[in-house]
Backbone as CSV, one residue per row, in Angstrom:
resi,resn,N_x,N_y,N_z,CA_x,CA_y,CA_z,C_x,C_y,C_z
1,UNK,0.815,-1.210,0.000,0.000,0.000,0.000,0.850,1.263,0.000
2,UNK,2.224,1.149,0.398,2.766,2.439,0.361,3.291,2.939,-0.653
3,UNK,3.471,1.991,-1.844,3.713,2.591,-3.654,2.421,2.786,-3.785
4,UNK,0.899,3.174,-3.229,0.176,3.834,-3.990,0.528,5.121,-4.231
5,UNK,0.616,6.075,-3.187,0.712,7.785,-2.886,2.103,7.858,-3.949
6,UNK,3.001,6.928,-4.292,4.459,7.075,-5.061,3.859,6.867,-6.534
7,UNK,3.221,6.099,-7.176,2.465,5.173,-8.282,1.547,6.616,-8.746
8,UNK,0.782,7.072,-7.736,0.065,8.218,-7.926,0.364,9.462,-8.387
9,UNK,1.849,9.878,-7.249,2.438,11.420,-7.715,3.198,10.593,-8.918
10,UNK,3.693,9.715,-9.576,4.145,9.808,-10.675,3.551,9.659,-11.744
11,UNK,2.017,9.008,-11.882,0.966,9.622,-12.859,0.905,10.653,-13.367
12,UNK,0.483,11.184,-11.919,-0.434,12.757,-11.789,1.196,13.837,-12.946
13,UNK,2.254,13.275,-12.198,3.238,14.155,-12.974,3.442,14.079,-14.403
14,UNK,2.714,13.012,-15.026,2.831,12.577,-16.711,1.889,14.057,-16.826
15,UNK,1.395,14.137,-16.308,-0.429,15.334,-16.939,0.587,16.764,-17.038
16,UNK,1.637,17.146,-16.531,2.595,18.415,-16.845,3.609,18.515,-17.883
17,UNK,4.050,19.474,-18.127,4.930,19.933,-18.977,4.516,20.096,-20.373
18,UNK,5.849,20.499,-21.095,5.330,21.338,-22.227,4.845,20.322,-22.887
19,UNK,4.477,19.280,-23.024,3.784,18.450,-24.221,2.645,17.768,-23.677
20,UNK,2.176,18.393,-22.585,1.024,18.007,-21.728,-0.397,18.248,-22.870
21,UNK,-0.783,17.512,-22.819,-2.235,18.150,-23.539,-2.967,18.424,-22.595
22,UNK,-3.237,18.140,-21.346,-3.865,18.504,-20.259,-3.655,19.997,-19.683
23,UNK,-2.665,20.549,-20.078,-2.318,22.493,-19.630,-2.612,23.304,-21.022
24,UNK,-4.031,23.219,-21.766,-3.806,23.983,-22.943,-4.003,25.570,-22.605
25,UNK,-3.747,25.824,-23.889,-3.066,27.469,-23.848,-3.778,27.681,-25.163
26,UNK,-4.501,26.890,-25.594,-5.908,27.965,-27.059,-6.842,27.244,-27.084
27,UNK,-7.819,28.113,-27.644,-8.995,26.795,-28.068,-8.890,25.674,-28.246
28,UNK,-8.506,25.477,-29.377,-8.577,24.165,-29.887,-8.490,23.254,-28.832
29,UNK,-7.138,23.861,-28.173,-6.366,22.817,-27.413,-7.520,22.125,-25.947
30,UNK,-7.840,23.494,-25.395,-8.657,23.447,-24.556,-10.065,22.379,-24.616
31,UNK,-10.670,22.389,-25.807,-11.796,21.715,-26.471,-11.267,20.240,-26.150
32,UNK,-9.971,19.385,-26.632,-9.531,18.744,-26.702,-9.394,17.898,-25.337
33,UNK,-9.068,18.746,-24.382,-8.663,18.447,-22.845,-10.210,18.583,-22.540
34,UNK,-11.191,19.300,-22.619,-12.414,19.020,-21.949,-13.290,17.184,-21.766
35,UNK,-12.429,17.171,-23.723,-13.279,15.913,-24.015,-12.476,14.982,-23.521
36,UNK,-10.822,15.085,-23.400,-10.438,14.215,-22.552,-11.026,13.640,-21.100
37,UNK,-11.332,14.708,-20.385,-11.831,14.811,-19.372,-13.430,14.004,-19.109
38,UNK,-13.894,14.404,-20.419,-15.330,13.697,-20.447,-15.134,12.436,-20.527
39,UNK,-13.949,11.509,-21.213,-14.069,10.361,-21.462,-13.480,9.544,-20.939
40,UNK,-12.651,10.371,-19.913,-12.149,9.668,-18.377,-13.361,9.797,-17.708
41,UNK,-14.091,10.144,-16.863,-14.885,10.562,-16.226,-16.338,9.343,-16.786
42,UNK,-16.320,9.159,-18.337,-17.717,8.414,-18.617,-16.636,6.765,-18.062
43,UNK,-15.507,6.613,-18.982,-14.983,5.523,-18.458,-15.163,4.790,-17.135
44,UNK,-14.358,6.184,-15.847,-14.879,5.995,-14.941,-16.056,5.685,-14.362
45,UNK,-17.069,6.200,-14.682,-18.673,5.443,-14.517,-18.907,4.464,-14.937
46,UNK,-18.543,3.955,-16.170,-19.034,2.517,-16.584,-18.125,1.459,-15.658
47,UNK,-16.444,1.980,-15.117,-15.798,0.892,-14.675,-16.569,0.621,-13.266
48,UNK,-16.691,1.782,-12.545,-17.755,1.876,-11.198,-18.730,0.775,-11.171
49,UNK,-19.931,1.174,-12.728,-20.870,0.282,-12.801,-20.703,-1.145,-12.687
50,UNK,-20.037,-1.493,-13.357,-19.666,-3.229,-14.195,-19.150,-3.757,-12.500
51,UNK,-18.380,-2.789,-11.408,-17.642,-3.317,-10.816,-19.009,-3.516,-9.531
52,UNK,-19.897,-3.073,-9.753,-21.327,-2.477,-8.664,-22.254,-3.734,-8.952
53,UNK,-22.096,-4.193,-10.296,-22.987,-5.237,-10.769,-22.226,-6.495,-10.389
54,UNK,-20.755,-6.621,-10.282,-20.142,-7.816,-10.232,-20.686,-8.443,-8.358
55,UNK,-20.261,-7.047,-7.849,-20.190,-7.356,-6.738,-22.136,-7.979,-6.034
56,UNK,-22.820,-7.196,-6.809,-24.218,-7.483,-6.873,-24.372,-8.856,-6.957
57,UNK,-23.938,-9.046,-7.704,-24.286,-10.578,-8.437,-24.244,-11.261,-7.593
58,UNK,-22.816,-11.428,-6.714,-22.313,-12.100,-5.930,-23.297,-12.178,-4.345
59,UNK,-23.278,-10.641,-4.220,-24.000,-10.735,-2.802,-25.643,-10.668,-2.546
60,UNK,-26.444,-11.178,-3.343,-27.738,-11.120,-3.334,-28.537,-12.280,-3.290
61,UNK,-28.913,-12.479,-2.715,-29.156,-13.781,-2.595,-30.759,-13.796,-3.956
62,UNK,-31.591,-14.879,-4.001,-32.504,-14.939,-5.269,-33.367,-14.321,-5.217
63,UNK,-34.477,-13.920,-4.056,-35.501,-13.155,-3.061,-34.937,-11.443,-3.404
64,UNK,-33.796,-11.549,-3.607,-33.258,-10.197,-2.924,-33.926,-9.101,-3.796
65,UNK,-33.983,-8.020,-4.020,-34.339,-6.567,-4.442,-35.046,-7.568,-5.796
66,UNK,-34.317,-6.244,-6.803,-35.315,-6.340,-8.397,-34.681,-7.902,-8.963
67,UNK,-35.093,-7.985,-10.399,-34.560,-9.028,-10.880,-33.786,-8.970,-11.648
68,UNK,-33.156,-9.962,-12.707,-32.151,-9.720,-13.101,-32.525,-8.760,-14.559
69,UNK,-33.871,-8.625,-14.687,-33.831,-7.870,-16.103,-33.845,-6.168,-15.496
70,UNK,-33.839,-5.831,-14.394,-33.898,-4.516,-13.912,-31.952,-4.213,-14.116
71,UNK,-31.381,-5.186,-13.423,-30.092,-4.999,-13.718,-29.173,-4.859,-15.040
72,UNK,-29.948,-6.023,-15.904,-29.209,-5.714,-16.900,-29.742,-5.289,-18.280
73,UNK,-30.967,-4.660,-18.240,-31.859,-3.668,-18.786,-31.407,-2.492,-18.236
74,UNK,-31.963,-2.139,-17.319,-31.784,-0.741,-16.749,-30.808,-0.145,-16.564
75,UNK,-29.832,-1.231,-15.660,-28.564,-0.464,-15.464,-27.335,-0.545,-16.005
76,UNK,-27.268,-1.863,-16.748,-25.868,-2.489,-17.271,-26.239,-1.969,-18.645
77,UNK,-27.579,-1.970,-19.262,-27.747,-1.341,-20.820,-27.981,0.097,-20.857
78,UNK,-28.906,0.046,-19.966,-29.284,2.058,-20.144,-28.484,3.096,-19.357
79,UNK,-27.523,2.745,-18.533,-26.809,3.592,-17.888,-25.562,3.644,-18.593
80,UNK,-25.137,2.149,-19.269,-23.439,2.603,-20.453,-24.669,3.083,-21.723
81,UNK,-25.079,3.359,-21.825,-26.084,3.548,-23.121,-25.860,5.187,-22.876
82,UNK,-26.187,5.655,-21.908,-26.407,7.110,-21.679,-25.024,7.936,-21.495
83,UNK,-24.451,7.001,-20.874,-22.539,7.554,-20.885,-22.223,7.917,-22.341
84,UNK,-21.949,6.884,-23.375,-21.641,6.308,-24.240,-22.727,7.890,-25.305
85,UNK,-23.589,7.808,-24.908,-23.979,9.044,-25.963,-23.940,10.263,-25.286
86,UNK,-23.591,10.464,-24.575,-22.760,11.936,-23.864,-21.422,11.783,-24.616
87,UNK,-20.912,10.709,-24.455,-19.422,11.028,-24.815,-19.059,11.313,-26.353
88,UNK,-20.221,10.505,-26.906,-19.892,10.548,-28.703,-20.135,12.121,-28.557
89,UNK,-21.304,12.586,-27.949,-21.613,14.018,-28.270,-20.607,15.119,-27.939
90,UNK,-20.114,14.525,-26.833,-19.030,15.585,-26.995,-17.661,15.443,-27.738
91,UNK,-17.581,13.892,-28.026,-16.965,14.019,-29.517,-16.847,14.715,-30.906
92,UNK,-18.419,14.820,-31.324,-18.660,15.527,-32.469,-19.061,17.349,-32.061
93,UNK,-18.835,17.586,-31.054,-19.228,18.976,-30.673,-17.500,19.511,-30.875
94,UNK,-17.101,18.062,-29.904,-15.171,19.006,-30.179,-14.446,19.087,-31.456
95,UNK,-15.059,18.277,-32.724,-14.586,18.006,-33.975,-15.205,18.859,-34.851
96,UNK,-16.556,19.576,-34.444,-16.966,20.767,-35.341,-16.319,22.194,-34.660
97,UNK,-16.274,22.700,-33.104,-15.051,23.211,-32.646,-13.717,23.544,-33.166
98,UNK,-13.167,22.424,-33.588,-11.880,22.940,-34.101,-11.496,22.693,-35.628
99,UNK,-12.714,22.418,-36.096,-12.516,22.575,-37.730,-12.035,24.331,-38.064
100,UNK,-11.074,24.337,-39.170,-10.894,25.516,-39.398,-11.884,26.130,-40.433
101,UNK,-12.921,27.020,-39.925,-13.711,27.445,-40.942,-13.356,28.653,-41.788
102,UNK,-13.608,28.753,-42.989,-12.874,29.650,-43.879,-13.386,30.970,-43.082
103,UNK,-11.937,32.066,-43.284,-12.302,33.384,-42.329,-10.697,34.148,-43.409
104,UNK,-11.394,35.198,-44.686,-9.932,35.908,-45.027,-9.327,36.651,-44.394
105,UNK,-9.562,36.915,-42.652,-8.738,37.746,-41.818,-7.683,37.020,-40.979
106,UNK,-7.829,35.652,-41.457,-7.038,34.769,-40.340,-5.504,34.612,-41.007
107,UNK,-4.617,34.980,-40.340,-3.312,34.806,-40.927,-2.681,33.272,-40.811
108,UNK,-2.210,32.967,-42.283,-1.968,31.787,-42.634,-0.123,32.126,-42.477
109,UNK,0.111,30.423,-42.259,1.586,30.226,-42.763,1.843,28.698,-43.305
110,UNK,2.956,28.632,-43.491,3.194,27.344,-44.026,4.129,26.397,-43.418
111,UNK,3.580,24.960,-43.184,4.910,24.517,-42.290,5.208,22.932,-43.336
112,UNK,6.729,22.790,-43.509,6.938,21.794,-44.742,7.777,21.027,-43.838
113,UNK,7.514,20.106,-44.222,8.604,18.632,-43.099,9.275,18.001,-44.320
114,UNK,10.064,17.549,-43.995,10.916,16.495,-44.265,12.171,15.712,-43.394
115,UNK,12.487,14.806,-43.520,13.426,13.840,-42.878,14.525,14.855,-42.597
116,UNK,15.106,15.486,-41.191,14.057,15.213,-40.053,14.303,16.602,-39.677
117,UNK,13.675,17.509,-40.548,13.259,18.804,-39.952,12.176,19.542,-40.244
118,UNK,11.504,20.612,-39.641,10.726,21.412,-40.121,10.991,22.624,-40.583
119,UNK,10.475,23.316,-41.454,10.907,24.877,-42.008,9.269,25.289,-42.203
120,UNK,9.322,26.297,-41.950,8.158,27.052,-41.687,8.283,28.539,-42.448
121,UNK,7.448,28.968,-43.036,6.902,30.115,-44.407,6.211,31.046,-43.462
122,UNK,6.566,32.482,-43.129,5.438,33.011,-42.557,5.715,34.647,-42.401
123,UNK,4.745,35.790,-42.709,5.500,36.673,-42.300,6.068,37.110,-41.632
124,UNK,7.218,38.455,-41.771,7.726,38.796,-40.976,8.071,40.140,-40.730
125,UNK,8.762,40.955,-40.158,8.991,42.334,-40.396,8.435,43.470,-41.442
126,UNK,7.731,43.723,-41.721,7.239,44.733,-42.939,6.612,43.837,-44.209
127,UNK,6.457,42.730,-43.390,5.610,41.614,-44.442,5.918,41.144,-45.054
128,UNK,7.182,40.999,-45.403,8.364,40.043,-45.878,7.893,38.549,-45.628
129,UNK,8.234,37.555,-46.841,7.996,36.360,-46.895,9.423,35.761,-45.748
130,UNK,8.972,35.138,-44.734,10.374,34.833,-44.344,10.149,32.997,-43.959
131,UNK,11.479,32.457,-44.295,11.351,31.308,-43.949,12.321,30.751,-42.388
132,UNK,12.037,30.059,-41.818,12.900,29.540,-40.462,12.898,28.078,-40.312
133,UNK,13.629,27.979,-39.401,14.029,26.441,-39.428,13.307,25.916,-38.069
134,UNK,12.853,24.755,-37.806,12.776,25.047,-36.261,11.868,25.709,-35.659
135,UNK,11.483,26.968,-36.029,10.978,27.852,-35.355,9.930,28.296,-36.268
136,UNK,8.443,28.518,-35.591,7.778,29.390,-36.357,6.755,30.589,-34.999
137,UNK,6.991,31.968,-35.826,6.480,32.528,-34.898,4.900,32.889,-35.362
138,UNK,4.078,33.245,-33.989,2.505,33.472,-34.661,1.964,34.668,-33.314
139,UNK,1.103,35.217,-33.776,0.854,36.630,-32.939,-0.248,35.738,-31.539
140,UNK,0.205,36.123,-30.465,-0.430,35.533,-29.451,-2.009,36.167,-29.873
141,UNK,-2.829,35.353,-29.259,-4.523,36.027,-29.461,-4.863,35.881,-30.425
142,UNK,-4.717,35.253,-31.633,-5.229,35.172,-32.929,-5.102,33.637,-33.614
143,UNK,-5.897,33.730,-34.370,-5.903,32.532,-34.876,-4.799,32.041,-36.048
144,UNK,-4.343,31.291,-36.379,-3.569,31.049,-37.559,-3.821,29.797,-38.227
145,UNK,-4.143,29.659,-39.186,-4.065,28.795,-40.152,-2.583,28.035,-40.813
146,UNK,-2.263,27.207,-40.103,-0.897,26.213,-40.530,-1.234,25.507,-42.022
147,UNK,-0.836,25.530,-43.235,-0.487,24.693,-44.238,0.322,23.727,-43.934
148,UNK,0.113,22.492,-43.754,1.153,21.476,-43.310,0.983,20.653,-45.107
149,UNK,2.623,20.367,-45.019,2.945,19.299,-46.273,3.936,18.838,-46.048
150,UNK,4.405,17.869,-46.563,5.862,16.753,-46.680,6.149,17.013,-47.684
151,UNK,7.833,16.759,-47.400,8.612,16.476,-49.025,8.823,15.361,-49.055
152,UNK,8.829,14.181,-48.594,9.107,13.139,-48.391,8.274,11.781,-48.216
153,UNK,8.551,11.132,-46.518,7.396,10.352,-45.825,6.333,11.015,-45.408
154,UNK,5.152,10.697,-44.577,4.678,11.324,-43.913,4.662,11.405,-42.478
155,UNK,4.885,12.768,-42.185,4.253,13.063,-40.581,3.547,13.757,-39.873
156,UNK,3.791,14.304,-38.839,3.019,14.932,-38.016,2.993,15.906,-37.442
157,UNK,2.433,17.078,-37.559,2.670,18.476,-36.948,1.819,18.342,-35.758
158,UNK,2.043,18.541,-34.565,1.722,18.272,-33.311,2.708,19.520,-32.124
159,UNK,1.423,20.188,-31.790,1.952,20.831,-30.878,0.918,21.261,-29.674
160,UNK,0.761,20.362,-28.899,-0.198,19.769,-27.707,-0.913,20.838,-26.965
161,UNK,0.043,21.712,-26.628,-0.807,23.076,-25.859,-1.527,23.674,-26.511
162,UNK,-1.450,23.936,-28.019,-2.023,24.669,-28.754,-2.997,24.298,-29.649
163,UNK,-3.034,22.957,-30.069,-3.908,22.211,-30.827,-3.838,20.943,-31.013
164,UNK,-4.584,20.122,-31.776,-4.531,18.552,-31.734,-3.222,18.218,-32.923
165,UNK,-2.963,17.187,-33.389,-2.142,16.505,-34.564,-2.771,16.660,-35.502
166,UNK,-1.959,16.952,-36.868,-2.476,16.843,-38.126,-1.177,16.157,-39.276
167,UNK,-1.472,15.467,-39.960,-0.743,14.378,-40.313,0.029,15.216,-42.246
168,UNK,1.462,15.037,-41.991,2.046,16.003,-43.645,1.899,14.735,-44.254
169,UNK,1.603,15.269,-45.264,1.078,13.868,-46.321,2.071,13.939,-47.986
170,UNK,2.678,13.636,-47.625,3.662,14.061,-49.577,2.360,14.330,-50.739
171,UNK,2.018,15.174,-51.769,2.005,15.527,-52.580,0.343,15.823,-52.166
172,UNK,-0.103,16.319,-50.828,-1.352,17.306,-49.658,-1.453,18.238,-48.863
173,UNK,-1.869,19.074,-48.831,-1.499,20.332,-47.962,-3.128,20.143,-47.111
174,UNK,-2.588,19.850,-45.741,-4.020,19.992,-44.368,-3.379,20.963,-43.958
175,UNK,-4.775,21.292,-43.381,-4.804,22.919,-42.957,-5.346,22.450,-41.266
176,UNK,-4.631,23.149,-40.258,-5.159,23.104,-39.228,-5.020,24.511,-38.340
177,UNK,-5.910,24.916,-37.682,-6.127,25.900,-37.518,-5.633,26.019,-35.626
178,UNK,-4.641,26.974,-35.079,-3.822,27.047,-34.170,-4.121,28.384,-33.528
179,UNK,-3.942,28.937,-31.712,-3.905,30.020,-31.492,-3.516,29.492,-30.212
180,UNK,-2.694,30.957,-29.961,-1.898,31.037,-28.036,-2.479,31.796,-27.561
181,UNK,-3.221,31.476,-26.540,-3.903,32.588,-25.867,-3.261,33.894,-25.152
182,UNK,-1.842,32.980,-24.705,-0.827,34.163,-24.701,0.683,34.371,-25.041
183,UNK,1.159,35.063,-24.946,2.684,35.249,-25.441,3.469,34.220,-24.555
184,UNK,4.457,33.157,-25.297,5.181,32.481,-24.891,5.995,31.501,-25.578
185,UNK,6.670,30.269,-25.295,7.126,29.312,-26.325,6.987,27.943,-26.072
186,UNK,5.726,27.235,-27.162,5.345,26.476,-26.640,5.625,25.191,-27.967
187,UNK,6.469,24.227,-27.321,7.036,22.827,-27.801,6.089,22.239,-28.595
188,UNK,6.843,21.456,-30.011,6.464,20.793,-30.597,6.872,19.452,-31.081
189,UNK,6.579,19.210,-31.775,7.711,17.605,-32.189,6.444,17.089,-33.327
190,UNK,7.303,16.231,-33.919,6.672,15.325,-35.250,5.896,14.006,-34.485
191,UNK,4.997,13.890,-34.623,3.647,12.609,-34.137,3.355,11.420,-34.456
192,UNK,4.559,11.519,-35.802,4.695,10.004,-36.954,6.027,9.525,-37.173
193,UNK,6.255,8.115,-36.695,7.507,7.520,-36.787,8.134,7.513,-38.058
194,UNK,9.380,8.625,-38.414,9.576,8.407,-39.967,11.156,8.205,-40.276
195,UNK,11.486,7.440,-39.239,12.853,6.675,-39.459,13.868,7.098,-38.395
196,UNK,14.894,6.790,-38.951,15.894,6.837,-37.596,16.331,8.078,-36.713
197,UNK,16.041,9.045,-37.271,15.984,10.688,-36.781,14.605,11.127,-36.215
198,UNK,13.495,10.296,-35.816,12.481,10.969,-35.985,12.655,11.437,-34.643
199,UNK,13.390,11.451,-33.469,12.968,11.666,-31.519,13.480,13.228,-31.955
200,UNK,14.513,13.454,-33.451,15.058,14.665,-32.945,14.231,16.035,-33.980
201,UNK,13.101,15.052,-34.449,12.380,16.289,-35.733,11.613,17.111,-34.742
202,UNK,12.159,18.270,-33.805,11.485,18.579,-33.051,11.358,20.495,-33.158
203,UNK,10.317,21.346,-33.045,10.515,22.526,-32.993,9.827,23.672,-32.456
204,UNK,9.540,24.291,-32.366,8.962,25.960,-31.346,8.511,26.484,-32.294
205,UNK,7.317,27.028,-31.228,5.914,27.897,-31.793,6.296,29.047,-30.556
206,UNK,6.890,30.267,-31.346,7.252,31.459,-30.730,5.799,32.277,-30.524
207,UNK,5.127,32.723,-29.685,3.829,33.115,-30.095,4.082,34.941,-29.096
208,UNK,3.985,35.793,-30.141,4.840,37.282,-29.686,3.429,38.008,-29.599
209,UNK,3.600,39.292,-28.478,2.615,40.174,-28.798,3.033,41.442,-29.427
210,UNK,1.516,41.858,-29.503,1.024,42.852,-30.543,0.981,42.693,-31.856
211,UNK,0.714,43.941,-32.447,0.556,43.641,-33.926,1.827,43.208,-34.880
212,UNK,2.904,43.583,-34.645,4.278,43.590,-35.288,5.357,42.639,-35.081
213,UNK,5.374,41.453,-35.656,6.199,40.508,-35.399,7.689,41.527,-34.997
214,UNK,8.406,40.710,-33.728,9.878,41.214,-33.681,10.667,40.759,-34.965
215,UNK,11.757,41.356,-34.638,12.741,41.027,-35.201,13.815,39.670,-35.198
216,UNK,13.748,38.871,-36.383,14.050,37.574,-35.971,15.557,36.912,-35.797
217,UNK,15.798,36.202,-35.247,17.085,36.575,-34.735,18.023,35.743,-35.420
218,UNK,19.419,35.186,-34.997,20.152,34.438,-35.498,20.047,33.066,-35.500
219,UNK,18.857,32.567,-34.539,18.598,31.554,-34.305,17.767,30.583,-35.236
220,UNK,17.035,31.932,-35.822,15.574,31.589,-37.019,16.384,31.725,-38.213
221,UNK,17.432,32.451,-38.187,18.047,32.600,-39.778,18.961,31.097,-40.273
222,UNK,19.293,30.615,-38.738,20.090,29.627,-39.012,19.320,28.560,-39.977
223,UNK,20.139,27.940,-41.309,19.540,27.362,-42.056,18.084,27.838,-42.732
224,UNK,18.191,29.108,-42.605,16.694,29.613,-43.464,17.119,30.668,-44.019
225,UNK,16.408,31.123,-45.199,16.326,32.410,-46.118,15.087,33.599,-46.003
226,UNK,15.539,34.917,-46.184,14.300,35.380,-46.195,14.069,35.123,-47.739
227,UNK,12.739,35.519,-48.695,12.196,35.354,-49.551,11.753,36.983,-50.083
């Protein structure tokens, strides 16, 4: 019994840090963690139930309360019945949520993978096409529209605080739609195993305020061009 409270704080500690989907920082992300939440929580009720009926079974003698069609009518069918369509619903509530619906004020960029890096298309200073390696920056509070594509295999643009996975597909451009609620730098990494480099295809979502992207530094130029 005393590796529970140890078994426990080292769970509870998986739910932190920057690739937590459980600490989101935008919509999307947030939507995402609710329904997580819903489908722990329905889980939890049905495991409760099944474990309420086992023990039932066992301790009732034949006389005892209702019969067996109250149990497994009522409660073993219509109570996972009622979980089970809460949860789809908030399935399809969180999947129309974070569809990106067409909007021409939403600033787009572009993010291109290949074996095993990312480079990212997006403006910059006086509206300059600029490209970076690694790094893409986006105005905290606003929405952005990511172009994801491969040159190559396919993978995965995934960046947990801010939104769900969306998969680069060679010769497809998905669009997924991203926002930081506030200024900060929040971790990303590739979501699809695409060979022996893939732990290190990893990169940052700079998310700056106000209207005027800064000035980008030596870090973003490394291996990138402006355009």
């Amino acid at each position: 019994m005393r590796m529970v409270p140890l078994c426990a704080v080292a769970l509870l500690a998986g739910c932190r840090g920057p690739l937590s989907t459980l600490e989101p920082n935008g919509p999307a992300a947030a939507v995402i963690a609710l329904l997580w939440w819903a489908m722990l929580i329905g889980a939890g009720l049905i495991t409760l139930l099944v474990l309420a009926l086992v023990w039932r079974g066992f301790a009732r003698r034949a006389d005892d309360g209702p019969g067996e069609g109250f149990w497994i009518r009522g409660m073993g069918l219509g109570f996972t019945l009622s979980i089970l369509v809460l949860v789809v619903g908030a399935g399809i509530r969180t999947g129309e949520r974070i569809q990106p619906h067409p909007d021409p004020g939403v600033l787009r960029v572009e993010a291109i993978a290949r074996q095993w890096e990312w480079r990212f298309r997006q403006p910059g200073p006086g509206g300059a096409l600029i490209e970076t390696l690694g790094r893409l920056h986006i105005p905290a509070g606003r929405p952005v529209d990511v172009v994801i594509r491969s040159e190559d295999v396919i993978h995965a643009f995934w960046v947990p605080q801010l939104a769900g996975k969306m998969d680069a597909v060679p010769g497809r451009d998905n669009l997924l739609r991203i926002q930081a609620d506030r200024p900060g730098v929040y971790q990303g990494r590739s979501a699809e195993f695409s060979g022996t480099g893939f732990a290190g295809m990893l990169f940052e979502v700079l998310a700056w305020e106000g209207d005027t992207p800064p000035p980008f530094t030596d870090k973003d130029a490394e291996g990138a061009r402006a355009e």
